[in-house]
C-alpha positions in Angstrom: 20.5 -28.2 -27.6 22.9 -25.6 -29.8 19.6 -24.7 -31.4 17.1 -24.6 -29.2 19.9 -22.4 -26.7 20.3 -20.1 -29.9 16.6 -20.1 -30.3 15.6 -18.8 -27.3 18.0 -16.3 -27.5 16.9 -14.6 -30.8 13.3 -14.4 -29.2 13.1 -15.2 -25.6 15.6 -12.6 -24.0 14.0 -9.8 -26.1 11.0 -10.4 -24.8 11.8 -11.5 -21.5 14.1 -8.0 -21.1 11.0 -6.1 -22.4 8.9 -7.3 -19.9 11.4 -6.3 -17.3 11.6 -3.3 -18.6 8.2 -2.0 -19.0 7.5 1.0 -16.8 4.1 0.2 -15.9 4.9 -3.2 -14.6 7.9 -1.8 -12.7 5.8 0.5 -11.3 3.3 -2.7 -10.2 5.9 -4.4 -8.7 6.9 -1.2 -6.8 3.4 -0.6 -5.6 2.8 -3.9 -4.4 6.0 -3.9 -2.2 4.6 -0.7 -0.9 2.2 -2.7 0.5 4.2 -5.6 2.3 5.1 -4.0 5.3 1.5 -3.7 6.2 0.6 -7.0 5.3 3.2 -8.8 7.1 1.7 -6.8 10.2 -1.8 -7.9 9.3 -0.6 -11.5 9.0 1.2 -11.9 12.1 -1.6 -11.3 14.3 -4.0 -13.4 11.9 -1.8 -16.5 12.6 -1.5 -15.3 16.1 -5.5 -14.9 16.6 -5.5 -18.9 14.4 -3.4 -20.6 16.4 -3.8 -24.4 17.2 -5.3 -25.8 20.2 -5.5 -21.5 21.4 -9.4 -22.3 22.2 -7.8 -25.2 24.8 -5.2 -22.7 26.8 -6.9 -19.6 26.4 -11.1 -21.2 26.6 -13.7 -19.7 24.0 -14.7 -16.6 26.0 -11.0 -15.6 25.7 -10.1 -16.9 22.5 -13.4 -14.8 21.3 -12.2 -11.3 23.2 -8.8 -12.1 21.7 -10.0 -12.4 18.3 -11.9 -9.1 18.2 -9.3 -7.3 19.5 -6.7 -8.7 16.9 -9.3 -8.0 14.0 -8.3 -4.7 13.7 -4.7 -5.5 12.2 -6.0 -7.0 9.2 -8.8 -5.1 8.6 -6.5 -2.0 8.6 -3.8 -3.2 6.5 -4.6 -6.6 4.4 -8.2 -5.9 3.9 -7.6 -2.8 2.3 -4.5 -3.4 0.6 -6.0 -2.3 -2.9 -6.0 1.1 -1.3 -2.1 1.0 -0.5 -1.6 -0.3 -4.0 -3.8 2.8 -5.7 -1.7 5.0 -3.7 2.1 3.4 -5.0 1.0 3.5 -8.4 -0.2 7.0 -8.1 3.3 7.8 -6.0 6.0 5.9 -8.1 4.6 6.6 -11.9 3.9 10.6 -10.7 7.8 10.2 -9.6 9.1 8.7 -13.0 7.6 11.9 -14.9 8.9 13.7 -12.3 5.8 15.7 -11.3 4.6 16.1 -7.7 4.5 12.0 -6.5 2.2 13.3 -3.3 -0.5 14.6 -5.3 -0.2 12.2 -8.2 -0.9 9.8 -5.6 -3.9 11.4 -3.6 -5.6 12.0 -7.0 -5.0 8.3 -7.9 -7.0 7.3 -4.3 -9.7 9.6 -5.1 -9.8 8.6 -8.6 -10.6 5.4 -7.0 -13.0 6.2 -4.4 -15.1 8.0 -7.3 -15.4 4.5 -9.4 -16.4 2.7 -5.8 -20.1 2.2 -4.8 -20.8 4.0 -1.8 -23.4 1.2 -0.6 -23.7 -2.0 0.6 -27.2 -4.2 -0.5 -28.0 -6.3 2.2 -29.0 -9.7 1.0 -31.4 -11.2 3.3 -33.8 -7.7 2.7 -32.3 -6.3 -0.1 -32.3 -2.6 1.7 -29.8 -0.5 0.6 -27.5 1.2 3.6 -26.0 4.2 1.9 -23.1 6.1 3.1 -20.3 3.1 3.5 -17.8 1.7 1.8 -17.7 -2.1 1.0 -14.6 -3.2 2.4 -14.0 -6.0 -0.2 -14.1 -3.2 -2.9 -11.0 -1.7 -1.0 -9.7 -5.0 -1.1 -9.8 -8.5 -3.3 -12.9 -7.4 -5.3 -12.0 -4.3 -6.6 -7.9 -4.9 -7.1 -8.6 -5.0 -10.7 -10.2 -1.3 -10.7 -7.9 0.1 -8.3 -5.1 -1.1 -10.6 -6.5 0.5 -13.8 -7.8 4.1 -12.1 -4.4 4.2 -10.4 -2.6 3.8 -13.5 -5.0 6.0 -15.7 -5.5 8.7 -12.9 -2.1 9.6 -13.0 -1.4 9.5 -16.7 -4.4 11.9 -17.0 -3.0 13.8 -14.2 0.8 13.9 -15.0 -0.2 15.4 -19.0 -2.1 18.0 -17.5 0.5 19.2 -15.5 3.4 19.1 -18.2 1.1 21.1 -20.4 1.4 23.6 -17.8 -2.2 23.8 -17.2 -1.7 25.3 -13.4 -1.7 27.8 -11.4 1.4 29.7 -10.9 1.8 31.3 -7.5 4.6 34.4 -6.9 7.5 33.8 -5.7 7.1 34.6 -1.9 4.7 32.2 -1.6 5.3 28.9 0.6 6.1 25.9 -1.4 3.4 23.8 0.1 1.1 26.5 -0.6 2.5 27.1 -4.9 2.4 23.3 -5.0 -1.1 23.4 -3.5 -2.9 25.9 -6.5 -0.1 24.2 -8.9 -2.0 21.4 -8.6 -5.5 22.2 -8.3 -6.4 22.2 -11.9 -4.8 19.3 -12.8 -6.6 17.5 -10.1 -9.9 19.0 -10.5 -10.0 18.1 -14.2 -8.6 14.5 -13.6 -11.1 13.8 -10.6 -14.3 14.8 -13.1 -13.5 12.2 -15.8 -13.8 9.9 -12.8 -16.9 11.9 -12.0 -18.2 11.0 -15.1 -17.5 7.5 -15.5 -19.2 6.7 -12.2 -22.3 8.6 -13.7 -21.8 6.9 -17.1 -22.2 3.5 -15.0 -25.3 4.2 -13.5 -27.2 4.2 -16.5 -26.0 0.7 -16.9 -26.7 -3.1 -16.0 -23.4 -2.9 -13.7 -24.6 0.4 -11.8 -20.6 0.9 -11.2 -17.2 0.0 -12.4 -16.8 -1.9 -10.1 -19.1 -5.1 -11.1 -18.2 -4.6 -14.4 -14.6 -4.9 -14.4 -15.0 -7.4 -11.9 -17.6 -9.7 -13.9 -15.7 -9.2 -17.5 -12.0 -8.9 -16.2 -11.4 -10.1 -13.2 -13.3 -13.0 -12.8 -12.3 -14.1 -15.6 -8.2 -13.5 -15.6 -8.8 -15.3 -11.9 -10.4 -18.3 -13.2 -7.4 -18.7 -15.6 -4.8 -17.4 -13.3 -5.8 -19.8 -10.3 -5.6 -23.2 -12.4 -2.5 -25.5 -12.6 -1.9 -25.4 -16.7 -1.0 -21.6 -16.3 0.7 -21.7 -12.9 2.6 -24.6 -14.4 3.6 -22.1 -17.7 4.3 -19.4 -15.4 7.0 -21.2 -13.3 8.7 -23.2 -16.4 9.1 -19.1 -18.0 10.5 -18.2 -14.3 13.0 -21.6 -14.8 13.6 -20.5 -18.2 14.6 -16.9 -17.9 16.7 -17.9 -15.1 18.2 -20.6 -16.9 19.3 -17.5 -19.5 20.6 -15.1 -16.3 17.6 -12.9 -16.2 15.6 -12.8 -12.7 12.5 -14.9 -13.8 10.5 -14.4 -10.4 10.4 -10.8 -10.9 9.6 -10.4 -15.1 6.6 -13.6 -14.4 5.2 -12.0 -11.0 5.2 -8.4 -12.6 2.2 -10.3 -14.8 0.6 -12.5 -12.4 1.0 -10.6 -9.0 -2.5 -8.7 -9.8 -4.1 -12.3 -10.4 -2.3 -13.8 -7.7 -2.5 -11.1 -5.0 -6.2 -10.8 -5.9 -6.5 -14.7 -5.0 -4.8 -14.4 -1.9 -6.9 -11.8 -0.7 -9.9 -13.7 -1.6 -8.8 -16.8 0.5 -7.8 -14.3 3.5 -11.5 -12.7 3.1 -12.7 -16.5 3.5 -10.4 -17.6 5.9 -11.2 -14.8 8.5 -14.5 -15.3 7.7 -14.2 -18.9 9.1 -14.7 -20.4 6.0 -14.9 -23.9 5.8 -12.6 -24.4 2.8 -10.7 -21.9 0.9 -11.8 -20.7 -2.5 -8.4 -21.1 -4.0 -5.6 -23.2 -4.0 -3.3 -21.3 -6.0 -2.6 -17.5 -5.2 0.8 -15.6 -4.4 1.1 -17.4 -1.0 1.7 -21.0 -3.1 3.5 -19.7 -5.0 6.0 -18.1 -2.6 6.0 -20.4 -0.3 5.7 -23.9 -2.2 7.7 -23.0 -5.2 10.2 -20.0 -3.7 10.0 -21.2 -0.3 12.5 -24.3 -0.4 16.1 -22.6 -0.8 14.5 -19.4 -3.6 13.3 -20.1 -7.4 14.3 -23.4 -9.0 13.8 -25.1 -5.0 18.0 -24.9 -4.5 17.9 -25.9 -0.8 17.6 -29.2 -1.3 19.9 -29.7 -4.8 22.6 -27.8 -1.9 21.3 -31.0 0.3 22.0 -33.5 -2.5 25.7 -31.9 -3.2 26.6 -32.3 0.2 25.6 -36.4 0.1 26.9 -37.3 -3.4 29.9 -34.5 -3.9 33.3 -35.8 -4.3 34.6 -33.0 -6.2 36.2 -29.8 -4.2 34.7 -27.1 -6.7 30.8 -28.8 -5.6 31.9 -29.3 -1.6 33.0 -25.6 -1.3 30.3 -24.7 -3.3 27.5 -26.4 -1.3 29.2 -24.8 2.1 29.1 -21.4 0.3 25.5 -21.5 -0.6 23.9 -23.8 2.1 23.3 -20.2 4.8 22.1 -18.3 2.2 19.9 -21.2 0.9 18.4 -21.8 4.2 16.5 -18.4 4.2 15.7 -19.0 0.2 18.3 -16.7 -1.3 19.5 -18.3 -4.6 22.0 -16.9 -6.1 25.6 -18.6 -5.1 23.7 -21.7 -6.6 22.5 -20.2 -9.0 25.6 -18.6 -10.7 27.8 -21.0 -8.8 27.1 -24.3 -10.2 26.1 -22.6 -12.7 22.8 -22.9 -13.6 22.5 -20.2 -15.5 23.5 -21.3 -19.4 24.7 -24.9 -18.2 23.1 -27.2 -20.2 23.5 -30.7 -18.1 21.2 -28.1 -15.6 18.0 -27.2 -17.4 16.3 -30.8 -17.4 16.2 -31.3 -13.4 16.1 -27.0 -13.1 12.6 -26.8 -15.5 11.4 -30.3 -14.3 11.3 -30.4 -10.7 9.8 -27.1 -9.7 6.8 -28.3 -12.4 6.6 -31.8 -10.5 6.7 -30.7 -7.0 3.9 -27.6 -8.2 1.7 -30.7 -9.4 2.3 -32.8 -6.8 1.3 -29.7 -4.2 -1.5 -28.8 -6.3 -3.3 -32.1 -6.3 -2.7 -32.5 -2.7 -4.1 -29.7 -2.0 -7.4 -30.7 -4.7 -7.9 -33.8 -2.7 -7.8 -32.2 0.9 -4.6 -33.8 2.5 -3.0 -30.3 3.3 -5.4 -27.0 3.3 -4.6 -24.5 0.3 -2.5 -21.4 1.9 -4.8 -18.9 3.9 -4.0 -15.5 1.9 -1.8 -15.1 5.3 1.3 -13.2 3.7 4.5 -15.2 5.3 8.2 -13.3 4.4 10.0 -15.1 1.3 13.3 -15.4 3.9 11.1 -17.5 6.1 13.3 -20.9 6.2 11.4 -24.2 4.5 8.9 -26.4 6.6 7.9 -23.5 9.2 6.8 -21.1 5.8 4.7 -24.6 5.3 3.0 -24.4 8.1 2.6 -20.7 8.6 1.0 -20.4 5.2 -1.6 -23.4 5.6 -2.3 -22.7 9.4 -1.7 -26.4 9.3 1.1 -29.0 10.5 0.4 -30.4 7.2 1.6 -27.8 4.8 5.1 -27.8 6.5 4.8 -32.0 5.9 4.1 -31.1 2.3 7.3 -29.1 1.9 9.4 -31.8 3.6 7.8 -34.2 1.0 8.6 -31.8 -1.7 12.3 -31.4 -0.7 12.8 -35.4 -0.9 11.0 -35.4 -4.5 13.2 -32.6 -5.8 16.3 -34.1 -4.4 15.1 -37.5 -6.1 15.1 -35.8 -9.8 18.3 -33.8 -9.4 20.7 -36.5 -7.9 21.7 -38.4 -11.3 22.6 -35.2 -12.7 24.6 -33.6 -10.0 26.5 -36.8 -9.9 27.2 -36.7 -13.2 28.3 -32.6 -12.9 30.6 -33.9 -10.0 32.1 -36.6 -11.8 33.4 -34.5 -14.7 34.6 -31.7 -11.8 36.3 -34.5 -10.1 38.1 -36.0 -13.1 39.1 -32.5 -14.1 40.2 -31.7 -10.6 42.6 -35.3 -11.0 43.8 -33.5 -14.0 44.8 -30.4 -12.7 46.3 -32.5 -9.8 48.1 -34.8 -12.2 49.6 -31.6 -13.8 50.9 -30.1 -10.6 
């Protein structure tokens, strides 16, 4: 254990603070948070316009008027969430080199708009309707190029300006007007490599960026990012670089958000399409709310559950009264530095093992129908166990699955937490003895 703790040191943590490090995947992170405000909003009137049994109270006339009404909410925020994301990576990496974040982030939309097909094909005809915008390449489809434009907009953008290729106004001119011409060159000169590219791409099989990032990127990172063998390495690295006292859920999401989010969006696009099954089981919804969702990373509610049945010791009682509140609404972290996980090694067996088995065990019930795969709904992290379950399936059955879950993790932690409290409790005999 010695050696494979000294190990991971030498040339996990290097890595792992790397990672956490990297400016462009801070600034991902960043952008998609931008985002979750709007899609909360989005969600709550897509579970709202999905309830159960609605078509019986309401009838179908109503249920219909209602759902057109509600449409709007997701189709202005979740559906074009790629458009939100363009505009925080534009925003927060135009704000790191400390040039104007406002226009870095316009020119990073635009940059966008210039790579996106302007057409929809209509496939019962095949005519052409020019002068519209897809709305799945503002959202699932084109994540992928809105990620990469945003990013490389403003890298274009931001060198320009800090080789002072502007437009300097005199002084008495109003700021919003010097910052206006400052940035008109810059702008103009980012916006016609995009110009380009999109004509580049027309002389092509692809006919846009678009279908080709999509068909030689995306698909494929989706395909790999949506089966269990790498969600299962993806949440033993977010056990293991909490095990080490680095926040695993933010270094491993930085990576797979993109894939993820992408997914998610996918199974929304399906699931207000009325769909009869989702495209994908996994996506960021299962993993917030079937691996996060039960007490935070590492599923601590119900190891806080298990303390309070087998805990003799004081150390674990106080500890499991300490944590349980914060546990309830999936905040970790008196567990997690209270127990300790973090470096304990009588910890990392159950802490690596039971997030994979309960993942697994979601997973295949999911493959085999008993509980629906999670909507692409987005349901708040803090959301407490069972209801997330349901919110995030639209379906009695996901909450089920999480209660299910919360037995099975208890199951594989109990021998060791009665081991932990036995030493605490001879210890505490000790100290006792000694007084």
């Amino acid at each position: 254990m010695n050696k494979f703790m000294s190990m991971m040191e030498r040339y996990l943590l290097p890595a792992a603070n790397k990672l956490n490090n990297n400016l462009y995947l801070a600034v991902l992170r960043d952008s998609f948070m931008l985002a979750f405000p709007l899609v909360i909003f989005g969600s709550i009137f897509v579970v709202i316009a999905n309830l159960p049994y609605l078509d019986v109270i309401l009838g179908d006339k109503a249920v219909e008027t209602l759902r057109l009404v509600l449409d709007a909410a997701p189709n202005a925020t979740m559906a074009i969430m790629t458009l939100f994301v363009v505009f925080g990576i534009g925003y927060n990496l135009s704000k790191h080199y400390k040039v104007e974040a406002i226009y870095g982030s316009v020119v990073a939309i635009s940059s966008f708009l210039l790579l996106t097909p302007f057409n929809i094909k209509l496939d019962e005809s095949g005519q052409v309707i020019g002068g519209v915008i897809p709305i799945d390449r503002l959202g699932a489809k084109g994540m992928f190029v809105g990620i990469i434009a945003g990013f490389l907009s403003t890298e274009i953008y931001r060198r320009i300006v800090q080789k002072k290729w502007t437009i300097r106004m005199p002084a008495g001119v109003p700021d919003a007007v010097s910052k206006s011409f400052s940035s008109l060159i810059p702008a103009v000169l980012t916006l016609s490599v995009f110009l380009a590219i999109r004509a580049v791409f027309l002389f092509t099989p692809w006919d846009n960026v678009h279908d080709f990032i999509y068909t030689n990127l995306q698909k494929p990172l989706l395909a790999l990012g949506k089966g269990l063998p790498a969600t299962l390495i993806a949440i033993f690295f977010v056990q293991l670089f909490w095990f080490f006292g680095l926040h695993g859920q933010i270094i491993v999401n930085s990576v797979f958000d993109p894939i993820w989010g992408a997914l998610a969006l996918e199974n929304f696009e399906a699931f207000t399409a009325g769909a009869e099954k989702l495209p994908h089981i996994v996506n960021k919804y299962f993993i917030d709310t079937f691996t996060v969702g039960m007490g935070g990373s590492g599923m601590t509610l119900p190891v806080i559950v298990a303390i309070f049945f087998v805990a003799k010791s004081r150390q674990l009682k106080d500890l499991a009264k300490l944590a349980a509140p914060a546990g309830i609404f999936n905040v970790n972290e008196p567990i997690i530095f209270g127990l300790p996980i973090v470096l304990n090694p009588l910890i990392l067996i159950p802490w690596i093992v039971a997030p994979l088995v309960v993942t697994a065990f979601t997973y295949f019930t999911m493959a085999i129908g008993l509980v629906p795969p999670p909507t692409g709904v987005a349901v708040p992290w803090t959301v407490p166990v069972f209801f997330n379950g349901i919110l995030a399936t639209n379906s009695l059955t996901g909450g089920i699955l999480q209660i299910v879950n919360f037995v099975i993790v208890m199951i594989i932690w109990l021998p060791f937490l009665i081991i932990i409290d036995r030493q605490y409790y001879e210890k505490e005999k000790e100290q006792g003895g000694l007084k």
